[in-house]
N, C-alpha and C positions, 0 to 999 in steps of 0.2 A: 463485554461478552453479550453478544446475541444468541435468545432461544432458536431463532429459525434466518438462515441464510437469506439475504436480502435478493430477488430475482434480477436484480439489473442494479450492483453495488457499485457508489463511482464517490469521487471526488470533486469538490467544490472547489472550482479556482477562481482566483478575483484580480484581473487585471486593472492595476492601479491606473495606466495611461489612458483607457477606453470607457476605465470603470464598468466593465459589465462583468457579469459575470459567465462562466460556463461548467461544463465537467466533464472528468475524465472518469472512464470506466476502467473500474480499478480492478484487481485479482478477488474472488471470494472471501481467501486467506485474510485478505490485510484487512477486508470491513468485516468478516466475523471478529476476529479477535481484535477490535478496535482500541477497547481501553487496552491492549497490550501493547499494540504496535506504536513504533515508533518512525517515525519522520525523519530524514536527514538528507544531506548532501553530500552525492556518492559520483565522484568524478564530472562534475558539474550537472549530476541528473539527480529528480527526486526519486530518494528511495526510500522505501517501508522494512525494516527490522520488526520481525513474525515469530516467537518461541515457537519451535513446534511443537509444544506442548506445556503451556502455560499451566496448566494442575500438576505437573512430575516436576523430576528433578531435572535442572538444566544440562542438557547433553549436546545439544545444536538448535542453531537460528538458521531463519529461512530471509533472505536477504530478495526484495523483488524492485529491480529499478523498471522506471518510466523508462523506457528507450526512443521511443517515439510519443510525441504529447498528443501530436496531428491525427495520429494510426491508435492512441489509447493500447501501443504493446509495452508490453510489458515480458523484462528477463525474470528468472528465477535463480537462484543462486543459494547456493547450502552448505551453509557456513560449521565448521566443527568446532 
């Protein structure tokens, strides 16, 4: 958990062939609640699993895949 939203939140990738590294500008959602989110692969893209409310009681997740890595878009998707 973060006190105050980061202005320009991204993601750190590390390409093993070039070894360099770069980043991807991620949703607000997914680096606020960092320690919550979770990482996975979601139809051959990276996706972040977001509680929408990490202090209540679980009623729905907020699902946001990479759709584009080039463009940094990003879906949303709300999961019950």
């Amino acid at each position: 958990y973060s006190p105050d939203q980061p202005k320009n939140p991204g993601i750190v990738c590390f390409d093993v062939r070039s070894e360099k590294l770069s980043y991807i500008k991620a949703p607000p959602a997914v680096v606020f609640y960092c320690s919550d989110a979770v990482f996975i692969e979601y139809k051959g893209k990276l996706a972040s699993i977001v509680p929408a409310d990490p202090y209540g009681p679980f009623q729905r997740f907020d699902m946001w895949v990479l759709e584009d890595v080039h463009k940094h878009e990003w879906s949303s998707h709300i999961c019950v």
